[in-house]
Structure formats: C-alpha cells, structure tokens
C-alpha positions, 0 to 999 in steps of 0.5 A: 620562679617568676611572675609569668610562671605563676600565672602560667600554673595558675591557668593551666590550674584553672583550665583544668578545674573549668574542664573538670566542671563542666560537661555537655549532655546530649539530646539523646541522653539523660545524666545524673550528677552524684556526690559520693553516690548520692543523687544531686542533680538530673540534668535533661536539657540538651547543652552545658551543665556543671557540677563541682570538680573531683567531688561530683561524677556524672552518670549519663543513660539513654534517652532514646527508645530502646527495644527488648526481645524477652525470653521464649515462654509457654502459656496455657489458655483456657482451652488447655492449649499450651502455646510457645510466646515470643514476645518484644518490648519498646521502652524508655528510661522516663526517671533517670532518679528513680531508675538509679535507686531502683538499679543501683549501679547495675548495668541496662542488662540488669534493668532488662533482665528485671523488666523482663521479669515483669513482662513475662508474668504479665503476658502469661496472667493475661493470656492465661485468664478465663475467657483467653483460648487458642483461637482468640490470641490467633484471632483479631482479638490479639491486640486487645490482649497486646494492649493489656499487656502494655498497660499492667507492664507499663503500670508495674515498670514504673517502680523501675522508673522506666516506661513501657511503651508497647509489648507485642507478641512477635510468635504464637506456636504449638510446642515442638512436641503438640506441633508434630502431633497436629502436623501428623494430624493435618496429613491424615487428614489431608491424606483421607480427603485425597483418599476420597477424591481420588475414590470419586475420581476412579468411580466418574472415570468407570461410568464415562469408560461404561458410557464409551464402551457402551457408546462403541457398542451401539455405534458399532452394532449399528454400523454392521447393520447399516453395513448389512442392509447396504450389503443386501441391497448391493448384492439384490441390486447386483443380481436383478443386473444380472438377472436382467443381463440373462434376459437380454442375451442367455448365450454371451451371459453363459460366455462371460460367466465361462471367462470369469470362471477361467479367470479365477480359476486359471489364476498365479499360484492356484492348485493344480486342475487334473480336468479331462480335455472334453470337460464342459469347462473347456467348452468355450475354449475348444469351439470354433465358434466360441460357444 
C-alpha cells in the first residue's frame, strides 16, 4: 500500500467516526444520549450535538403538544345519576430524563396508556364528590370541574415526567339504557301535553261552532221576521192598490180579474176544465160586450 492509500482509509475512517458523532436535534424534539442505557446527557437546544461513536445511542421524544382521547367511562355523582364521560387531554413530554426512567424503553402507547390511568381515576373522584350532581357538570360549573381535573392529573403525571396541560370532557350522557328510559319519559310527557292542547283545542272550537250556530240562529230568525213584516206590508199595500182600483172603477176591476183568471187557469199543461158553455166563468168571453 502506499502513501495516498493510507491517507485515504484514514479520512474515510474519520468521516465515519465524525458522522457517528455527531447528530442534530430538532426544534420539535427532545433527545437523551445514553451509554449502555444509562443516561448521559438530554439535549434540549435545537441544532449540533455530539456523543461518542458506537458506545453513546440517542433517544429522541416529541416536544410538541400532544393530544389523548382516553377511554369512555361512567361516573356516578352525587345525585346517584350515573353518566357516560368521554373525555380528552393535551400534554407534553416536560422531563425527557425522568420520563425514560419512569417508561423505560416503552413505546408513547405505554406513557399514554399509563397517563390514562391517572386521568380516568381523577375525572371520576372529582365528578363523583359530595356536592358534584348531574345537573352542575350539564351546568357552567363544568369548567371549574375540568380545571380540578388538570390540576390532580398534571400534579400526578409529574412522577411520569409529563405535563398535563388541559383535560376536558368532550361528552356527558345518560347511559344507553337510563337514555331510552328518559327518551321514553320525554314522549309521555310530550304526549300528555299534546293531549292537553289538543283537549283545549277541541273544547274553544266547540263554543266558536255554538257561538256560529247560535249566531245563524239569530241571524236567520231575524231575517224571516224582517221577511214576514216586508211580506205583510206588501200584501197591505197591495190590497189597499186594489182595493183603491175597485172604487175607481168596479166593472174593468171585475174584467181584469176574469183575464187574470183565464190566464192562470187556461195555462200549458194544466188539468183539463169539464165547464158548461153558460158558466159564469165564461161570461167575459160570451159578451158582446165584453162584460
């Protein structure tokens, strides 16, 4: 081997033992150095580090925020309500060290998991506490409770070195089963006030149909006795006219009676008259002289 072959292993051996130790840490990320699994170091500052090559490894964990839907649960309050809570938490990883010797090598699944169980015993001592009903975790008092819950669940979490930065509850209900019964409930309920209105309903309708037909009542009697007294004046007023007409002249009075007479007596499809030639009725019509 030459000269230049030397050197030319040699770079390439300390490129790679450069590149073995050195490593960037993000901004969003914490890392841990560790030597046969021992803590040595947490690097926190975004940018270069460096460790030792082949005998350090590094362990890098989320420095962001990070969110968790925990498990559905049931809680009894004081009321002896039981209610169905789903609930969710914002945290972060605050002490990369401790968190590795609380979790070990285990997953953020096992934190979660772990985290979860310190939430969930939380959310059901506080809602569950003498005082704490139904109706005041439905109420405004909701996020005093929420804030109690951050504040033994981010006190607890510490030992995990995590911290817990919100825990709401994102659903309240009735179990499925109370739920069908207070649906049932609400629609007897709103059955028997439809049952009213509508019993209110039929009795106003009944007096306004009394009131109209007592209204038609009045209105008709009224008319047929307006109808009678204009039928009474007419036939006064038309037998003074005729009476009057019989003073004036008694023989074209007679006249016009025997024409009107004929008239209605002559008439299209009446019944045949069986009348003898000489019959008074006839007297007009057999006179010269008309009389």
């Amino acid at each position: 081997m030459t000269k230049i072959h030397y050197i030319i292993i040699g770079a390439v051996i300390a490129v790679v033992l450069l590149s073995s130790s050195v490593f960037i840490v993000d901004e969003r990320e914490k890392a841990l150095v560790l030597r046969f699994g021992q803590i040595q170091s947490v690097k926190e500052d975004p940018g270069l580090a460096f460790k030792w090559p082949f005998i350090n490894e590094v362990v890098r964990y989320d420095d962001r925020i990070l969110s968790l839907d925990t498990t559905t649960i049931e809680v009894t309050p004081s009321d002896d309500r039981r209610l169905v809570v789903d609930a969710f938490a914002r945290y972060r990883i605050a002490d990369p060290r401790q968190f590795r010797e609380a979790i070990g090598t285990g997953s953020l699944a096992t934190a979660e998991s772990r985290l979860e169980g310190i939430i969930n015993p939380q959310i059901r001592a506080i809602l569950g506490q003498d005082g704490v009903t139904s109706n005041t975790i439905l109420s405004e008092d909701r996020a005093g409770l929420m804030q109690q819950i951050t504040d033994a669940s981010r006190t607890r979490a510490q030992s995990l070195g995590l911290e817990v930065l919100d825990v709401r509850l994102k659903q309240t209900n009735l179990p499925e089963q109370n739920l069908e019964a207070t649906f049932a409930r609400m629609r007897a309920e709103r059955e028997r006030e439809a049952a009213d209105e509508i019993a209110r309903g039929e009795e106003a309708a009944q007096r306004v149909r009394a009131q109209a037909d007592r209204t038609v009542v009045e209105i008709t009697s009224e008319a047929r006795r307006e109808a009678e007294i204009t039928r009474g004046e007419a036939d006064a007023e038309r037998n003074g006219i005729y009476a009057e007409a019989y003073g004036q002249d008694e023989d074209f009075f007679r006249f016009y009676r025997s024409l009107t007479a004929y008239e209605r007596a002559l008439k299209s499809g009446n019944s045949s008259l069986v009348i003898t030639p000489d019959s008074e009725f006839f007297d007009y019509l057999g006179s010269p002289q008309g009389r």
